[in-house]
N, C-alpha and C positions, 0 to 999 in steps of 0.2 A: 135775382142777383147775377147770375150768369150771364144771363141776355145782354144785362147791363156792362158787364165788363169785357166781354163779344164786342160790344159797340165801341168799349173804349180803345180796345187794342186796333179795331178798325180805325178810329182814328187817330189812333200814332201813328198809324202805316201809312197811310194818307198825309201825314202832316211829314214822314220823312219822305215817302216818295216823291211829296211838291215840294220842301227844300234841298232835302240832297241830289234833287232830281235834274235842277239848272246844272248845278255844278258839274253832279255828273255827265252831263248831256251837253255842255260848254268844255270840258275837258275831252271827252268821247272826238269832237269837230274843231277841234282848236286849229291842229294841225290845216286841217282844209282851207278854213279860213283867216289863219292869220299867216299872213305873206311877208311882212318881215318881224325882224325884233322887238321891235315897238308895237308890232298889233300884238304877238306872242303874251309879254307882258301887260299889254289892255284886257287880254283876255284872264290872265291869271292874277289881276287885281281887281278885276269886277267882281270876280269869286273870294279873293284874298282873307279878307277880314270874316268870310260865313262859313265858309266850307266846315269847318271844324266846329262851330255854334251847330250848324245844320246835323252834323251825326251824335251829337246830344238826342237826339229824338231814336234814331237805331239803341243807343244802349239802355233808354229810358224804356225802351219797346223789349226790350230784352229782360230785365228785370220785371216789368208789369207778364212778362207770360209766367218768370219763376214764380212771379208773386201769385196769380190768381189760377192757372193751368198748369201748376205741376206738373201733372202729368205727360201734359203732351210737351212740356219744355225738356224733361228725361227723357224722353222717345226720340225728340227729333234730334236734340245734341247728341244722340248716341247713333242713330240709324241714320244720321244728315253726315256725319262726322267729316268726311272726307270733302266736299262741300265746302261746308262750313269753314273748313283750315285754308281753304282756297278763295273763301272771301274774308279771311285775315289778312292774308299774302297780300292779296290786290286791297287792301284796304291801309297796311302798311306801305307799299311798295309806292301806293299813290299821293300816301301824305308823304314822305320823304321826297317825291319827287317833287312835290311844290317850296319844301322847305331847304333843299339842298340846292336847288336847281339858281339860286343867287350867291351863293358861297363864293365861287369859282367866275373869274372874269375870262371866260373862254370860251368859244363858238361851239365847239367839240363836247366840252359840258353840259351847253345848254341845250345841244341838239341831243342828250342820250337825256338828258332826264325830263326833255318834252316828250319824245318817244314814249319813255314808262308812264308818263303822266295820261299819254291820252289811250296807251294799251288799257290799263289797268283798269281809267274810268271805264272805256269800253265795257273792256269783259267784266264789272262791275253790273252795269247795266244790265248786259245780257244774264249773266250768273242769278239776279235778283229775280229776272224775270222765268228763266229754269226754275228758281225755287218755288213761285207762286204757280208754275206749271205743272210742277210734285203734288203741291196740297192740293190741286182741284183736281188732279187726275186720281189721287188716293195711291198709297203705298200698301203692301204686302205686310198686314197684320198680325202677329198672331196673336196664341191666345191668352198669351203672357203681358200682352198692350206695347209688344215692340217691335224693333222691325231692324232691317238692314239693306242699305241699298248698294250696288256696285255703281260704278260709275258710268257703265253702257253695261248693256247683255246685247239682244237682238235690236234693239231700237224699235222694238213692239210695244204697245202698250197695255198688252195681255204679259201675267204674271209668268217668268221673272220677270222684273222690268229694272231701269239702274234709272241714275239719277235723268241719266239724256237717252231721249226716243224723239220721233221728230216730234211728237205733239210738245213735248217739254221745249226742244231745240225753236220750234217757232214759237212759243211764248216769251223764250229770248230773245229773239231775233223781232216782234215786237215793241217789248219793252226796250230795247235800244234804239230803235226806231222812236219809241216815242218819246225817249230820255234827249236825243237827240236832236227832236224837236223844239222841245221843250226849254234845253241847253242853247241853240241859236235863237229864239225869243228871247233869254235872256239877254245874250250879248249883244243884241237889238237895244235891248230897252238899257243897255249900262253903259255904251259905247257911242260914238257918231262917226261922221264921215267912210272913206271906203268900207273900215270895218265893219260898221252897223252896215251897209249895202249887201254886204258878203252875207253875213250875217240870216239877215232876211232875204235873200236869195236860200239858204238855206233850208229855214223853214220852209218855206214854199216849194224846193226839193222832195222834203225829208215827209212831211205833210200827206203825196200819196200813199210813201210807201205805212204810213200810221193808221192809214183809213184801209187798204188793202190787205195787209198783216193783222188789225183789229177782228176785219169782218172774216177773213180766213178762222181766227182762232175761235170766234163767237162759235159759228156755226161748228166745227172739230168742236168745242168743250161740251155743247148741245151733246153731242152723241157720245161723248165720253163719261159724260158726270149726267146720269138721270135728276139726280136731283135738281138742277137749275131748274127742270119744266115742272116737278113735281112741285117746288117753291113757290113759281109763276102760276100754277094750277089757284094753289092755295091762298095768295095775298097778289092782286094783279096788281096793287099801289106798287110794288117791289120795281115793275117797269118804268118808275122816277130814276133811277137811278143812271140806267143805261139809256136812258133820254137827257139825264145831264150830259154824260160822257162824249152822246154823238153832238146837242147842242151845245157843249164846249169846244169841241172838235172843232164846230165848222164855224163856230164865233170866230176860232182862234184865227181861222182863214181867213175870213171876210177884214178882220182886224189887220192883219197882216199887210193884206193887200193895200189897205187905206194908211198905214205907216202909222199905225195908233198901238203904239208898241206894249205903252201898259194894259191896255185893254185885251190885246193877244195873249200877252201872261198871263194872266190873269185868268184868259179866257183858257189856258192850255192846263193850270190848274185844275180848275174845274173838271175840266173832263178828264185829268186824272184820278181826283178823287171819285168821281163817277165810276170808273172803269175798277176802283176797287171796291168801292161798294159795291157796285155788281158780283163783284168777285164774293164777297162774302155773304151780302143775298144769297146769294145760287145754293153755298153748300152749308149754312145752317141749318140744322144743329150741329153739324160734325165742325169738328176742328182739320180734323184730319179725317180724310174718308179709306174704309177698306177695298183693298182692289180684290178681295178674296172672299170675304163674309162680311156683309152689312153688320151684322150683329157685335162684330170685333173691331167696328169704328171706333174711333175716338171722337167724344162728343164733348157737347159743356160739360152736358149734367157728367160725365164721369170723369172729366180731369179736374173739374172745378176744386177748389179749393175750398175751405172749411167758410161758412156762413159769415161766422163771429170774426174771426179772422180778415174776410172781405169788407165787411161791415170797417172793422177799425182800419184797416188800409185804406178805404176809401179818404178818411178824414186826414192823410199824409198824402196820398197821391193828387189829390184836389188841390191843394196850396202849392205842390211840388210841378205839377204841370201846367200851373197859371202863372208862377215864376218864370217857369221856360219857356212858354208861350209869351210872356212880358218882355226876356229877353231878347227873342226871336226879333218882336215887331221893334224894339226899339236898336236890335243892330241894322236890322233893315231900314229903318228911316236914318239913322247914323250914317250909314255910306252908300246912302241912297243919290241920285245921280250922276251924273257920266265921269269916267274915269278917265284920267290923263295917260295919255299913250306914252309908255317907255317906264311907267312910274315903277320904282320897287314895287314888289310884292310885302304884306304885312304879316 
C-alpha cells in the first residue's frame, strides 16, 4: 500500500510539473519573446483559460501527502516553512498579475504587472526546483522526525545546511531552465507567425542549457544521495526511466528543428516526467532522506498512514482524480489551437 501511494504522489508531481510547467516556462520567457502588445497578450491567452485548471493538481498533491504521509507532510510544512510562504507569495503575486494586468487600459500598467508575471513565474520555477533539490539531498533529522531549515548557512551540503547550497541552487537553475523550455514549445505549438518563430528560436537556446544543467546535477546527486547507485544496484529496470528523460530530451530537439510543434511538447513532457521518476527511483524508500543518521530518515513505511484508512481513500481519490484528469484533457482540447494575437485574456 505504501509503494502504491509513493507511485501516486509521483504521479501528481508529474502531472503538475507537465501542466503548470508550460505555463510557468511561457511566463518565465514572455518578456524575451513577445515584442509588442499583441504577442504580450498571445502569450497570456495561450495560457489563459489553463493556468488555474493546471494548479488543481499542486493542491490535489498537497492533500494526497496530508492524506496518506502524514508524517512527512507535518515535517516538511513545519521545517519547509519559510519556503513554502515564499511559494505562496509568487503563487499569488503571479495570478494577480495575469488577472489585473487587463483592468487598466495603460502602457505603465501593463508593463509592471508583465514584470511580476514573469518574475514570479521565474522564481516559481526555480524555487520548485530548490525544493526537489532539499528531498534528494536529505535534511537534518532528528530524532523527534523533524527538522528546521534556514534559508542559507555556509552553502555546504554538509550539516548545517539551509534551504540554498549550490547543489540546491543548480537543481533550480535546472528546473527553470527546463520549465523554460518547456514554456517556448508551448508558445510554439499555441501561436504562429513572428511569435511562434521567436518562440522556437527559443527552445532551441534554452535546449543546451537543459542538457548541460541536467547532466551537471545527475552526476552532483550521484555523489550526494548513495542511494540512487544502491537502487540502480538493486533493480537495473529503474534505468527506463532516465532513458525516457534523455530520449524525450532529444525527441524534443529533433522535433523542434523539423517545426513539428506537437510532437516537441509532447516530446518535452515525457522527459519531464522521466526526470522525476528518476528523481523518485533514486531515493525509495525514503520520502525524505537524513543528512545525519540513515536510521532517522523518513520513509513510507514510517510516515504512511493507517492501512484501513488508505484502503477507503483509495475508493474517493480514484473517481476524484479521473474527474480532474477528465477536466484537464477536455479544457485542453477546448482551447486547443492557435490564439488570436492582441485577444483579452479569460
Amino acid at each position: 500500500m505504501g509503494t502504491l501511494w509513493f507511485c501516486l504522489v509521483t504521479l501528481m508531481l508529474a502531472a503538475y510539473a507537465v501542466l503548470d510547467g508550460y505555463d510557468l516556462g511561457a511566463g518565465a520567457i514572455h518578456l524575451g519573446i513577445a515584442k509588442t502588445e499583441a504577442d504580450r497578450r498571445a502569450v497570456l491567452q495561450s495560457i489563459g483559460p489553463l493556468w488555474d485548471g493546471n494548479e488543481v493538481w499542486l493542491v490535489a498533491l498537497g492533500g494526497t501527502l496530508f492524506f496518506a504521509f502524514p508524517r512527512l507532510y507535518a515535517a516538511s510544512f513545519s521545517g519547509f516553512y519559510l519556503p513554502l510562504m515564499m511559494v505562496l507569495w509568487l503563487l499569488i503575486l503571479r495570478g494577480i498579475a495575469i488577472e489585473l494586468r487587463s483592468h487598466v487600459q495603460d502602457a505603465m500598467w501593463w508593463s509592471f504587472w508583465d514584470f511580476v508575471f514573469m518574475l514570479a513565474s521565474a522564481l516559481l520555477a526555480a524555487v520548485f526546483g530548490v525544493a526537489l533539490g532539499n528531498v534528494m539531498r536529505g535534511v537534518a533529522i532528528d530524532h523527534s522526525g523533524r527538522f528546521f531549515l534556514a534559508l542559507w548557512t555556509d552553502f555546504g551540503v554538509s550539516p548545517p545546511v539551509g534551504a540554498l547550497d549550490w547543489y540546491t541552487i543548480a537543481v533550480g537553475l535546472f528546473s527553470l531552465a527546463t520549465m523554460a523550455h518547456h514554456g517556448a514549445l508551448w508558445v510554439a505549438l499555441r501561436t504562429g507567425g513572428e511569435l511562434q518563430d521567436r518562440a522556437r528560436r527559443s527552445a532551441r537556446a534554452t535546449w543546451p542549457l537543459v542538457l548541460v544543467a541536467g547532466t551537471a546535477v545527475t552526476v552532483a546527486t550521484f555523489r550526494i544521495q548513495p542511494q540512487l547507485s544502491r537502487n540502480l544496484g538493486r533493480a537495473p529496470w529503474g534505468a527506463v526511466f532516465p532513458a525516457l528523460a534523455i530520449g524525450g530530451l532529444i525527441a524534443a530537439r529533433v522535433f523542434t528543428s523539423r517545426a513539428r510543434d506537437h510532437a516537441a511538447f509532447f516530446s518535452s513532457a515525457a522527459a519531464i516526467a522521466g526526470m522525476l521518476a528518476s528523481a523518485a527511483f533514486g531515493i525509495y524508500p525514503y520520502v525524505l532522506p537524513s543528512l545525519t543518521d540513515p536510521a532517522l530518515a523518513l520513509t513510507i513505511d514510517n510516515t504512511l498512514a493507517g492501512h484501513r484508512g488508505l484502503s477507503l481513500g483509495l475508493m474517493w481519490w480514484t473517481p476524484g482524480m479521473l474527474l480532474a484528469a477528465a477536466y484537464a484533457i477536455y479544457a485542453h482540447v477546448k482551447f486547443s489551437g492557435k490564439v488570436e494575437a492582441g485577444a483579452e485574456v479569460h
